[in-house]
N, C-alpha and C positions, 0 to 999 in steps of 0.2 A: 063819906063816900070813898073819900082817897083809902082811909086806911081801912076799910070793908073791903076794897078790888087788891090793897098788898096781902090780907087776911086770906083770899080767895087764892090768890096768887100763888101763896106759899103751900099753901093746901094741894096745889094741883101741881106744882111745881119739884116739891121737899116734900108733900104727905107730912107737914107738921101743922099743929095750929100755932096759931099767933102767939097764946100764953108760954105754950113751949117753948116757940122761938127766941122770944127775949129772955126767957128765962135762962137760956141754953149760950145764947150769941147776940146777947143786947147789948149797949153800947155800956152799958157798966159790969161786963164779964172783962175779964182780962184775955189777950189776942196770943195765943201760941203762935214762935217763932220758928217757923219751917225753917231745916236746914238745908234742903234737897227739892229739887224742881225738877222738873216735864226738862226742861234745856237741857241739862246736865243728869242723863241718867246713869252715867256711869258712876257720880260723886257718891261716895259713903258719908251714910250719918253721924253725927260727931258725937262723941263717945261724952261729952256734956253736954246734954241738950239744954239752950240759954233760957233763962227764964222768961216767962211771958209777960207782955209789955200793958201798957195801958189804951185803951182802944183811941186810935186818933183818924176820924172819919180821912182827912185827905192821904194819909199813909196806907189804909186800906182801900182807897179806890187806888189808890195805884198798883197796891196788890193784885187788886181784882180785872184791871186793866192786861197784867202781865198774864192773871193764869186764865184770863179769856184767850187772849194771845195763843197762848201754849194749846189751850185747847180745840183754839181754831187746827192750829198746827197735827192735830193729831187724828184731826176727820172724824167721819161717820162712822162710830162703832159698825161693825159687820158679822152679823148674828150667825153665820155661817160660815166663820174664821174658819173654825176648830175644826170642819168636816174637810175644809181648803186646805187647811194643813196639815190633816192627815193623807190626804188624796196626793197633795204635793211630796209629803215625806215618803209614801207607800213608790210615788213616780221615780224619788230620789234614787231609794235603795236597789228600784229596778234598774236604770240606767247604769247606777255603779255596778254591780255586778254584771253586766253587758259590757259596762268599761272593763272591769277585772278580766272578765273570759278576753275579750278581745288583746288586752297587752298582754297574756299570758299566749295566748297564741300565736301573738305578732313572737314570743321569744322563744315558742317553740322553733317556729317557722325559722328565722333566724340561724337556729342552734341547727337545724337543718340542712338549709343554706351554706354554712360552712362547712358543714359534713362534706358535704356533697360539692362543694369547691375542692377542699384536700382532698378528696377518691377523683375526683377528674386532674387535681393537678399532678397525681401521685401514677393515677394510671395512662396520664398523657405524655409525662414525661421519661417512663417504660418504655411507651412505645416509640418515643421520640428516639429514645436510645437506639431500642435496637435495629429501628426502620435505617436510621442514619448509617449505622451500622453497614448494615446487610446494602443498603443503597451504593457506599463506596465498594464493596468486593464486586456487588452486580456490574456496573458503572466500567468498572478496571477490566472486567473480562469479559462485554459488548466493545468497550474501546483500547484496545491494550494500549498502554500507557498513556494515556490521559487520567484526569483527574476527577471525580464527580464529587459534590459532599452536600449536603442539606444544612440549613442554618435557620436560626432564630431572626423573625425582625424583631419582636422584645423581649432578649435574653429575660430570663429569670420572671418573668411574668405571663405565665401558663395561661391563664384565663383569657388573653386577648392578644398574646401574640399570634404571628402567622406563621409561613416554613415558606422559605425561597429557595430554588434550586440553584446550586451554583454547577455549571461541566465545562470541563474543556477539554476539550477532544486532541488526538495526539498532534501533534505541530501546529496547535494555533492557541494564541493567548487571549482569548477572548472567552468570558464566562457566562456571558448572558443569552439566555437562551431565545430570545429574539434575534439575536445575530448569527443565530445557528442555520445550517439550512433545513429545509422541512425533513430530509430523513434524518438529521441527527438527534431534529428534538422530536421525533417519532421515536428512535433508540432511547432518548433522555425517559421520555415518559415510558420505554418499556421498562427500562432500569427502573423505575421509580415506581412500578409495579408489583415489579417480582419483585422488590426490597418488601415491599408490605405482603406482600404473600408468601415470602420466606418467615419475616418477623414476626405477619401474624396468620400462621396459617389457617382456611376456608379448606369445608368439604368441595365447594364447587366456586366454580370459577365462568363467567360470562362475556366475551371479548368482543365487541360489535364496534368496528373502523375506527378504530384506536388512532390510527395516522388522520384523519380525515378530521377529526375534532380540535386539529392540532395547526392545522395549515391554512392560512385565508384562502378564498376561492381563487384570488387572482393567482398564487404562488403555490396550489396544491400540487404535487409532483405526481408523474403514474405512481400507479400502486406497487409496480415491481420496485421500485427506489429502497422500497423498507425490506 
């Protein structure tokens, strides 16, 4: 009965029958020596393969101990791999070229960006010139002899410096235009006006309370002062 349910067994198991079985892998066939395992799939086959040994029951269950092992380790076949791995490879090649377009654009954009830095720092520092310029002759002849000049808070770095006014007006040393009174820094900002409307001339021109944008409420002076 044992060996009618391993007969069965093998039948449903291997599709072989019994007589083939031992004829094929009975204990007196000789046991081919794997050189390559499920563990180690990256190992190549040795270019001798050894010869095959004599069959010895406890050496083959421990064989068979290891490649149950191994094939625990490697799960449930999955019958719908192949459709998975095309679906995944088809998803790959979408993404990368979505990555490709996007860094290509990240380097347009970039290459742009720097354009467009040099033309602002090339055309800021134009006009930087000649506003500065045209500011000290305006400046000299609203204040005869005093001094006005325009200046950098960060020389040589266009993109984020600012412009500070420097004036001093005739007999007094003092530059800042907080310690000016309201009509001089009324005259400062018309200097600094007409310096940008000389430098960079407008068809039209719009002036609405120039002094008055200039003066705290507690310290705005009449309007004839200007």
């Amino acid at each position: 009965m044992r060996v009618d349910a391993l007969a069965e067994r093998a039948m449903a198991e291997l599709g072989l029958e019994a007589a083939a079985l031992l004829a094929e892998y009975g204990p007196d066939q000789l046991v081919p020596v794997l050189t390559r395992s499920v563990s180690s799939p990256g190992s190549d086959v040795a270019e001798d393969q050894p010869e095959p040994v004599r069959y010895v029951r406890d050496q083959q269950l421990k064989r068979l101990r290891i490649a149950e092992r191994e094939l625990s380790l490697l799960g449930r076949v999955n019958p719908l791999a192949l459709e998975e791995f095309d679906a995944l490879e088809e998803r790959h090649r979408f993404l990368s070229e979505q990555l490709e377009d996007l860094r290509k654009t990240r380097r347009d954009l970039l290459d742009i960006i720097v354009e467009v830095d040099n033309r602002v720092e090339r055309v800021f520092a134009e006009a930087y010139a000649d506003v500065a310029a045209a500011f000290e002759r305006v400046f000299a002849r609203l204040f005869p002899g005093g001094e006005g000049r325009l200046i950098l808070t960060e020389p040589g770095n266009w993109l984020t410096t600012g412009v500070d006014v420097e004036a001093r007006p005739p007999g007094k040393k003092i530059k800042r235009l907080s310690l000016l009174s309201g009509g001089e820094r009324a005259l400062v900002a018309v200097s600094f006006l007409i310096a940008l409307f000389v430098a960079r001339p407008s068809p039209f021109y719009i002036l609405d309370e120039v002094e008055a944008a200039l003066d705290d409420t507690e310290s705005r002076p009449p309007s004839g002062d200007l």
